[in-house]
N, C-alpha and C positions, 0 to 999 in steps of 0.2 A: 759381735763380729770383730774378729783382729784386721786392723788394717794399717797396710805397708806402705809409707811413703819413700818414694826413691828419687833423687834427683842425679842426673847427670851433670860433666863437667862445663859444658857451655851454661846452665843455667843452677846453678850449684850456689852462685849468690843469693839467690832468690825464695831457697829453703826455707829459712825460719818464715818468711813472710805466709809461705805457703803451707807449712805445718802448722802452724797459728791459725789460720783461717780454717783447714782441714779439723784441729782439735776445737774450736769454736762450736762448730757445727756436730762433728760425730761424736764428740762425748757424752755430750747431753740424752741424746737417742740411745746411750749405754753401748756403745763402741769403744774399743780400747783402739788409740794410732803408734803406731811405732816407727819412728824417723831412721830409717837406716842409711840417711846420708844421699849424697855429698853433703857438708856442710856448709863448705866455703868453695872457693875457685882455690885455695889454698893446700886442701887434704893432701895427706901423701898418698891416700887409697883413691886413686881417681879411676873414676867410669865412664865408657862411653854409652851411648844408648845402645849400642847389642850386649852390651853386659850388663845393663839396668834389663834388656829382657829376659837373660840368662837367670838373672838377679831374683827375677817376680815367679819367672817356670820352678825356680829352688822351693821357693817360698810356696806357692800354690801347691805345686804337689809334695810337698814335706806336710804340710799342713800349719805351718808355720804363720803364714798369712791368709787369710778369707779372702781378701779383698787389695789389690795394688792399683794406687795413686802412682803414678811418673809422668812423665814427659820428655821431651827437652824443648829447642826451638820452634820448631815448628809441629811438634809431638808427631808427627810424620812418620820418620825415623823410629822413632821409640813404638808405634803403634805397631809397626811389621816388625822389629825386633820382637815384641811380646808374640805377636799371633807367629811367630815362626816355634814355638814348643808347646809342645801337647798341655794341654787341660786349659790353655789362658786364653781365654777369651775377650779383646781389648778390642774397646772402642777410643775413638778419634772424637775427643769435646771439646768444641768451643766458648758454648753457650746455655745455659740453663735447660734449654729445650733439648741440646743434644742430649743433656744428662739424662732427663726425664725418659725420652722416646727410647736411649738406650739402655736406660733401666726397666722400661716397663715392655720392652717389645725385644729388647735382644736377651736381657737378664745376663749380661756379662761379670767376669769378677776382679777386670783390670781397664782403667782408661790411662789414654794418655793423652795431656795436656798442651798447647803450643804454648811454653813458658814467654817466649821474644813474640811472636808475632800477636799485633794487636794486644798485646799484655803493657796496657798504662794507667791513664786516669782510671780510677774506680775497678784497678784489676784485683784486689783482695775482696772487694765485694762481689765481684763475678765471681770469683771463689768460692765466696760462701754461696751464694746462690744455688751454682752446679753443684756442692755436693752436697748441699739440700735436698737437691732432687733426685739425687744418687742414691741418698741414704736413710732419706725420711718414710720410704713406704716399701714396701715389700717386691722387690724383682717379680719380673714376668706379669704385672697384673693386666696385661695388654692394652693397646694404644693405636687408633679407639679402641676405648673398653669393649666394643663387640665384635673385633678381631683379637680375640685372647685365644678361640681356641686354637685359630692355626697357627698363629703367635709362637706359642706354645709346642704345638706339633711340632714347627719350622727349628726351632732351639734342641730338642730330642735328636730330631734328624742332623742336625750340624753337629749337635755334641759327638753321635754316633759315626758320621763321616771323619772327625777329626779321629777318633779312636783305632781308626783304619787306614790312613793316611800321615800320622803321624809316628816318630819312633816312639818309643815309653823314654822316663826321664833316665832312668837309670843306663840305659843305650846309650843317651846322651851325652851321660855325664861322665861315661869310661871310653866315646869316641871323641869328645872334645878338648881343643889343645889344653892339656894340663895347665903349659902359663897361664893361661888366659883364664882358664877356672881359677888358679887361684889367687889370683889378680881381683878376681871378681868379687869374692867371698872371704879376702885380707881384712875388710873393714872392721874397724872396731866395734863399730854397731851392732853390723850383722853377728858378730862373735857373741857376743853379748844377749841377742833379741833370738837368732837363730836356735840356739841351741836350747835355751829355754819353752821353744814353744815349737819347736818338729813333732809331730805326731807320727812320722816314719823312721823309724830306727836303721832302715839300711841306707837310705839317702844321708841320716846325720851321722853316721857312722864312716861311709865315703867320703863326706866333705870333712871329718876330722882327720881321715889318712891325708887328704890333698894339704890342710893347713901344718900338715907335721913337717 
């Protein structure tokens, strides 16, 4: 599984510490993680949390990413930026347990994290921990294990509501403000990590006319 970390600008210091604990944990399970930034509170490519979920919607439906890691402060912010575009399904983790319950009962393919709040003593161990649980066992195997089948059901029927309620990316991505796309998608990261791993040729082909 490819998985995309994304940090925004308010907590953008805090990157390496959180890709570190991220590749700790999902490399070994034979995951590949790709840091596409912020790096620092410094980058000239800065993001706010609607364009880290502009950010995850590229990646998720290019095929680019599996799986997106973000946040910012209170992951609040970043959680409704992500569930506002089709296919992302992001859950709100604090704690080990959110991880778990939201892996085995929602089977989503993006969280976001409150990098400031209650992020201190022992916050790289909390890290690893949730994405332990995130990552170590297989989505959807429901929670309790003797509600898996409507679990299960319930995730079908959401996926299918969204499919119906939401525009497609490509809608998106020709009604949203130009600047602000390619604002988004300026980073040298993404240039870099994006284009090697899209598996949709018209999405990565629009996002080369926006960076021309």
């Amino acid at each position: 599984m490819k998985i995309a970390l994304i940090n925004e600008n308010s907590q953008a210091g805090k990157n390496s510490l959180i890709f570190d604990s991220l590749k700790k944990v999902a490399e070994p399970l034979g995951h590949t993680v790709y840091n596409y930034g912020m790096f620092s509170a410094d980058d000239t490519n800065q993001l706010t949390y609607v364009q880290a979920g502009l950010l995850a919607a590229i990646l998720i439906n290019s095929g680019a990413a599996d799986y997106v890691v973000t946040g910012c402060g209170t992951g609040e912010g970043a959680m409704l930026a992500c569930n506002s575009f089709p296919k992302v399904l992001c859950g709100h983790i604090v704690d080990p347990s959110d991880a778990y319950m939201f892996s085995q009962i929602n089977a989503g393919n993006c969280v976001a994290i409150p990098f400031a709040k209650g992020f201190g003593w022992g916050a790289a161990l909390n890290l690893e921990y949730m994405f332990d649980k995130l990552f170590s066992t297989e989505p959807g195997g429901g929670y309790p294990k003797e509600r898996v089948v409507p679990e299960q059901r319930n995730k079908k029927i959401l996926d299918g509501v969204k499919e119906i309620t939401y525009k497609d990316i490509m809608t998106i991505l020709n009604e949203i403000d130009r600047d602000f796309l390619k604002e988004t998608v300026s980073g040298d990261a993404f240039k870099k990590y994006f284009f090697e791993n899209s598996k949709n040729k018209e999405i990565s082909d629009f996002i080369a006319e926006v960076l021309k």
